[in-house]
Structure formats: C-alpha cells, structure tokens
C-alpha positions as CSV (number, residue, x, y, z in Angstrom):
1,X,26.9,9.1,20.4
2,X,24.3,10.1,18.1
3,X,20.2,10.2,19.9
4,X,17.0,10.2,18.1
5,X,14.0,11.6,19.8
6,X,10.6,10.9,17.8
7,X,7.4,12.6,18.5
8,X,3.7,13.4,17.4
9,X,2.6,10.0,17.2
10,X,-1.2,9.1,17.8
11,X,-4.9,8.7,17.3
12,X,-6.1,9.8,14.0
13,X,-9.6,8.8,12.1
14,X,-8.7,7.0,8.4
15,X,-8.0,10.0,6.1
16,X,-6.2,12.1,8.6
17,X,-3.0,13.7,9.3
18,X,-0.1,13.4,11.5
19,X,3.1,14.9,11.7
20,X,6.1,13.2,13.1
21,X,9.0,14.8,14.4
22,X,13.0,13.6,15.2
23,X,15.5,15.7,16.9
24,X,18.7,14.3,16.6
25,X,22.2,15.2,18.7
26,X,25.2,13.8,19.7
27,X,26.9,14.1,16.1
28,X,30.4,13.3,17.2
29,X,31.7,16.4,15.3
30,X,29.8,15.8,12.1
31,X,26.5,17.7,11.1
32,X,22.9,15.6,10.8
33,X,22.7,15.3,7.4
34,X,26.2,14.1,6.9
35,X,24.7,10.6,8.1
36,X,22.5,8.6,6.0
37,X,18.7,9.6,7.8
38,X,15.3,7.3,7.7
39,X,12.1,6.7,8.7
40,X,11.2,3.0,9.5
41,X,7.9,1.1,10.8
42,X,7.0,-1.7,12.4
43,X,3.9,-3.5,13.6
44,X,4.0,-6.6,15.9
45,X,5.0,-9.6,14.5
46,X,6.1,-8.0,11.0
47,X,9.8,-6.7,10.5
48,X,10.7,-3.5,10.3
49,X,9.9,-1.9,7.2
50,X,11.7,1.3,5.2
51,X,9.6,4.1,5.3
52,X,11.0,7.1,3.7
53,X,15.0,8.0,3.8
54,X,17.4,10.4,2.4
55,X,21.0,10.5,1.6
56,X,24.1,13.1,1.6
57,X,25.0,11.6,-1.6
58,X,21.4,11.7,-3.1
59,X,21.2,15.4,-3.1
60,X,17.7,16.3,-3.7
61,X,16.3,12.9,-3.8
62,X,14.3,11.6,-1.6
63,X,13.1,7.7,-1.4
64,X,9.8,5.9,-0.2
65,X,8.6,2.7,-0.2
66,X,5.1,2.2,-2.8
67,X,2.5,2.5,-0.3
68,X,3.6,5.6,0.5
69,X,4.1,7.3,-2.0
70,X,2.0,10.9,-3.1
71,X,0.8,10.4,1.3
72,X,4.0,11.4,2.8
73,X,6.4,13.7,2.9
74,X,9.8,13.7,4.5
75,X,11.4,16.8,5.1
76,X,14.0,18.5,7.8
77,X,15.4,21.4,9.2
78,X,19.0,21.1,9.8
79,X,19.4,24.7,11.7
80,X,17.5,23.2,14.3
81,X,18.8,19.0,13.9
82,X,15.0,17.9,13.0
83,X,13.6,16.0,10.7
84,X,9.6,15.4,9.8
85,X,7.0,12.6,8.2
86,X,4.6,14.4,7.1
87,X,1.7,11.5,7.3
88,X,-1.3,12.6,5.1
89,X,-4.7,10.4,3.8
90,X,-3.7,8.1,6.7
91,X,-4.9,4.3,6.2
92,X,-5.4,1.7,8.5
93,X,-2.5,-0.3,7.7
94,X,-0.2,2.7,8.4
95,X,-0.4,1.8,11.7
96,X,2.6,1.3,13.6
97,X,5.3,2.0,15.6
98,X,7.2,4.8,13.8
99,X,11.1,4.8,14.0
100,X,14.1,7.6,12.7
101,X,17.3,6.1,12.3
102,X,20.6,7.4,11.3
103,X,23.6,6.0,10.1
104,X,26.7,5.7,7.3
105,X,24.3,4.7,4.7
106,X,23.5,5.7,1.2
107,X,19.9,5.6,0.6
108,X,19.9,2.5,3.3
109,X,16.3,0.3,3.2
110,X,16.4,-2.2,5.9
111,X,17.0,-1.6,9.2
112,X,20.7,-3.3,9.5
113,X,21.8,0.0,7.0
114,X,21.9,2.6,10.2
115,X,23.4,2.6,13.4
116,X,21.7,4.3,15.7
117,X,17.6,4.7,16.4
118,X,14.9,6.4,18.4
119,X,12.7,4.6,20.8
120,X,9.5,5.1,18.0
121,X,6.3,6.5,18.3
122,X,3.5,5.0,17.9
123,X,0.8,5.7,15.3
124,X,-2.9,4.4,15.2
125,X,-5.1,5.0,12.5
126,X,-8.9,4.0,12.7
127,X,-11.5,3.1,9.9
C-alpha cells in the first residue's frame, strides 16, 4: 500500500518561507507520478481544503487553489519518490495542518479524490 511521509513543517514569522517535503513508497508496481498527487490543508473546525495538485494526464500543468497562487510552488523529484510545497510570503491564514495525498485522480480537489494520505505536518505562521 502506498505511504506518505510529510515533513518541514513549523514556526515561521508572516512573510517567511517553508519548505515541505513528501516521500512516498509502497507503489504496488506503479511509479509516483502514475497516481494523481496533492497537497491539502486543514485547520480545526474547517474541512480540508485543496492546496496545490498535479496530474499524469495534465502534463505540465500544475493546479492551486486562488490564495495561493504566485506564493507556492509544487514541485517533485521522482528519482528519489518526493514531492515539495514550496511555501513563500507566508500569511497568517496559511496556517494549518499540511497534508500529501495520492490517489487515481485527474487533477482531484477535495479530499474524497485520493486514496491514500500522510499523517500532515503542521504549519504556523505568526503576524
């Protein structure tokens, strides 16, 4: 079965940086980026909410939500089963329990589009 292992969540001042990081395995004889691949957050009390994701069938496209937009950059390395939010001119309200997901989606949104998830990492930015 397919595991997600976020990291480089944390403490950042508003207009900081972070870098997250997912290191998938478990591919049940298909490759990372065959699956459907996302970025989700959530704060308490709120469902979760799309991020950033990308899509085998959407070659070179890459989506995220408005508020994100021209702030963060999803990228990967595939050699090495990773993929990265790069988290720039963080806000306030970006805070939030930061989630990967994968799953047999095309350009999935909401969380009920993948299958499987990391256990999050949490980000908290201050004003």
């Amino acid at each position: 079965e397919v595991q997600l292992v976020e990291s480089g969540g944390g403490l950042v001042q508003a207009g900081g940086s972070l870098r997250l990081s997912c290191v998938a395995s478990g591919f049940n004889g298909y490759n990372f980026d065959d699956y459907g691949i996302g970025w989700f957050r959530q704060v308490p009390g709120k469902e979760r909410e799309g991020v950033s994701c990308i899509s085998p069938v959407a070659v070179n496209y890459t989506y995220y939500v408005d508020s994100v937009k021209g702030r963060f950059t999803f990228s990967s390395d595939m050699a090495k089963n990773t993929i990265y939010l790069q988290m720039d001119d963080l806000k306030p309200e970006d805070s939030a329990v930061y989630y990967c997901a994968a799953g047999w989606t095309s350009m999935g949104r909401v969380p009920r589009d993948y299958d499987y998830w990391g256990q999050g990492t949490q980000v908290s930015v201050s004003s």
